[in-house]
N, C-alpha and C positions, 0 to 999 in steps of 0.2 A: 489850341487851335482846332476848328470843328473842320469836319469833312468839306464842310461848304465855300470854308476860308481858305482852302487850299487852292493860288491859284491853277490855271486852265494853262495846257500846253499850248504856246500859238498856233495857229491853224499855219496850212502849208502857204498860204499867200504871202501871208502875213513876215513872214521869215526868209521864204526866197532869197536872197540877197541879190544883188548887181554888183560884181567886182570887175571891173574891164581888166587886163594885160596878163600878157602869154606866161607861161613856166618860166620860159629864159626871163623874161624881163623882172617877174618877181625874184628870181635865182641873184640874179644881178643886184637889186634892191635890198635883200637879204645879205649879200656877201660885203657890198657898202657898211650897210649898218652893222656885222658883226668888226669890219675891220675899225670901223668909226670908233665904237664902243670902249673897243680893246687897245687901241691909239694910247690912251690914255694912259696905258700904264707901261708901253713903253718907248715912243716917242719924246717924250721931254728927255725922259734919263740919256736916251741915246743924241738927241740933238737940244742941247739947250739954250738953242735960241727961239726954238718954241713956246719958252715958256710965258711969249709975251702973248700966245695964244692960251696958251691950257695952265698958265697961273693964276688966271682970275675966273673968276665964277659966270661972268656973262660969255667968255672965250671956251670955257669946259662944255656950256651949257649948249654951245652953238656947234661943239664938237660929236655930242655925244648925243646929242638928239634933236639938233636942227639938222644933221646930215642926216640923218637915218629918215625922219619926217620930209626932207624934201626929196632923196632917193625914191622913197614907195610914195608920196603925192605925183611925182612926174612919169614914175614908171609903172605903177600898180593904179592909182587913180585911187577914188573916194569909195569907191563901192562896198569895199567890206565896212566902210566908216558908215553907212548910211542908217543904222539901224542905230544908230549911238543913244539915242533915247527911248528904244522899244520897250512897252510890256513891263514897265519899271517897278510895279507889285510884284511881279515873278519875278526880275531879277532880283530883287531885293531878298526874295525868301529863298530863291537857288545860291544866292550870294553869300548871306548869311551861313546857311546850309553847307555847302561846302567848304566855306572857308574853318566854320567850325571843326567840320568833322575831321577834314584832311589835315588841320594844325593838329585835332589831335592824333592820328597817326600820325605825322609826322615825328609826332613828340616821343611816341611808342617806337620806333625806327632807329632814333638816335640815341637812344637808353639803351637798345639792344645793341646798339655800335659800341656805344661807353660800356658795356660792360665787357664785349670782345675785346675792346682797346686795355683793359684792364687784365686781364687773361694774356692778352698776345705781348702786347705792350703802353705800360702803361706812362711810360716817361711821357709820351707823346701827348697825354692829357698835359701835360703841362701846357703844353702850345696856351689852350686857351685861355690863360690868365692873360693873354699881351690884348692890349687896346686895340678896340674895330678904330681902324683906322677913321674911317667916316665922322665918329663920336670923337675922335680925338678932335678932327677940322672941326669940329661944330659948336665945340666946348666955349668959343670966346663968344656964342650967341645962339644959344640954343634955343630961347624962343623965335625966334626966325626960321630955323630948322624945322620946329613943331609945324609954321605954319606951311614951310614950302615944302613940304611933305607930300601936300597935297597937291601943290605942280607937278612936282615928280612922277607922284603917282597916275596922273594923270598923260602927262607925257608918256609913262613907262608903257601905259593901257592899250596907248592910242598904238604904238608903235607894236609892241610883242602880243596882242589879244586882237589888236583891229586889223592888222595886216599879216605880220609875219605868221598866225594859227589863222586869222578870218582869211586868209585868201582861199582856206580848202574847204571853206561851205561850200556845198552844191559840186565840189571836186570828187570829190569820196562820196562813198557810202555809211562809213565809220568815223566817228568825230575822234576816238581814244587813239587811235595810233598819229594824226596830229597834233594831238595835245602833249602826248606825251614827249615826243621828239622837242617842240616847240618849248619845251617846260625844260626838259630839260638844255636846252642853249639857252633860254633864259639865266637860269643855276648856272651856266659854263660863264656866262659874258661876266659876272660878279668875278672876278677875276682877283681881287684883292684879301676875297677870305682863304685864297691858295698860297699866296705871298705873303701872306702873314701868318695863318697857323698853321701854314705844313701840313704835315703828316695827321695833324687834329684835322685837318681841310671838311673832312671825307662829314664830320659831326656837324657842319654847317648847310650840307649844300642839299640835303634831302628839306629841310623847310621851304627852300626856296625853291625844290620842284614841286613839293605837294599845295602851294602855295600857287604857283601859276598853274596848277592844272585844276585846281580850285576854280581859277579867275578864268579858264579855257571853258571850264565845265559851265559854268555860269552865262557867260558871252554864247557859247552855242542854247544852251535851254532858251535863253530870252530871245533868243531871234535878234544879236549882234549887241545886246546892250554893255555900253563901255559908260556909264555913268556910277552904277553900282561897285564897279571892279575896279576902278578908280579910285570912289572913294573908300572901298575896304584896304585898298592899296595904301592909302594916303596915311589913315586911320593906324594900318600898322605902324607903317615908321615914326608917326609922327609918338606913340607912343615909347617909343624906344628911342628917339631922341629927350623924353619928355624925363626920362631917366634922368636925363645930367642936370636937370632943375631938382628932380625929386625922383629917389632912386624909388621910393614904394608905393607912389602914388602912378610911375610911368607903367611898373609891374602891373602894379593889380591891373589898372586901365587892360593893357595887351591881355591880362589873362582872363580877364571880366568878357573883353570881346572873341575871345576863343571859347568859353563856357557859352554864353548865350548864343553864340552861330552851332555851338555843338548840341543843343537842347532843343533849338528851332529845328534842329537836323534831321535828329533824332526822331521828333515827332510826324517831317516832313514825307522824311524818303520811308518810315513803315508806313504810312499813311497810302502811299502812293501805289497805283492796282499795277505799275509795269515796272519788270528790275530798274536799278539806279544806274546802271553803266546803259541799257538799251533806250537811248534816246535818239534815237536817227536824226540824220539831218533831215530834214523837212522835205519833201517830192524831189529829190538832185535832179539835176538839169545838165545839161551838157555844160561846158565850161562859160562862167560869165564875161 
């Protein structure tokens, strides 16, 4: 990639955002969708007569992100969503970019856990030989899974990148201490790889913070774009369910697409004349 190929940061117009409703109101929308999310795992056990809601997949799906989607549309409004297809060359190469680099710290993070867990204690690696729950549901039709990956991901975008981190454009001065809060409740709401590996827990949930602050980092640089973060989003899982058809082709996939976002990364952020965390929000404005 030559100097010239590198896209151009938005200009402050350009990025501004319009997100209409007050702190309480998104506080409110936020605490919906965390309880919605986490319903999940443990409403039915406690009331099983729910389960004629959260047994089927169109009932989970209306649980767990038609509530959270209509909470922040009636209370938060469109405005952090409005930038949903900005600047899509730059998202794509902040996209790429992060997602590479931060999978592989990520990957560095948890090697250093695994080798503590091994020193302190290592029965507790056992945890992770037991089945991701998710891949176990998915196993009677896993190409379905590959493709609605990419609802998911998309739903997931719309919700934890578009509203719950986009509501504090033009709030702050500093995009990193949103991100990183918002990343991790992302990590927290996965609520099933605590219930199922225990004590390993702890080896699971740094991907999936470095992962959404990946996809925060990205949505702030392009000036709100949720089409890119979506579909890295989608692209991941749909690879790791892509496992249970074909264990080495789902692999390489996943790690093919963490090497190329890591080499485009690589070249991008030295490339670039300003540090890689000093990206300001664009001209902040008093509250949208």
């Amino acid at each position: 990639m030559t100097a010239s190929a590198v896209p151009s940061v938005p200009s402050p117009a350009s990025t501004a955002p319009s997100a209409p409703g007050s702190v309480g109101r998104y506080a409110v929308a936020l605490v919906v969708t965390v309880a919605a999310i986490l319903s999940q795992y443990v409403v039915p056990q406690s009331f099983p007569a729910t389960l004629v809601l959260y047994g089927n997949l169109p009932g989970d799906l209306f649980v767990v992100y038609g509530i959270p989607v209509l909470a922040f549309a009636f209370l938060v409004g469109a405005g952090p969503l409005r930038g949903w297809a900005s600047h899509l060359r730059l998202a794509t190469v902040e996209g790429l970019s992060w997602f590479g680099v931060l999978s592989l710290l990520g990957f560095l993070v948890v090697l250093a856990l695994a080798i503590a867990y091994e020193v302190v204690d290592p029965s507790a690696l056992t945890q992770l030989s037991k089945q991701n729950p998710v891949l176990t549901a998915a196993a009677g039709d896993p190409w379905f899974w590959v493709g609605f990956s990419f609802v998911i991901g998309a739903f997931e975008e719309t919700i934890f990148r578009g509203w719950v981190f986009g509501f504090w454009r033009n709030r702050t001065t500093s995009w990193i201490v949103p991100a990183t809060w918002t990343s991790i409740l992302f990590a927290g709401v996965h609520l099933y790889y605590g219930t199922t590996y225990g004590a390993a827990a702890p080896l699971i949930f740094p991907e999936l913070f470095f992962l959404g602050f990946a996809f925060a980092a990205t949505y702030q640089a392009s000036g709100g774009n949720l089409v890119v973060v979506a579909l890295l989003h989608g692209a991941t899982d749909a690879t790791v369910f892509l496992t249970l058809i074909n264990l080495g082709v789902g692999e390489a996939l996943h790690y093919l697409l963490i090497l190329v976002g890591a080499v485009i990364g690589a070249v991008y952020f030295l490339r670039r004349k300003e540090p890689v965390f000093v990206r300001p929000w664009a001209n902040p404005t008093p509250a949208d």
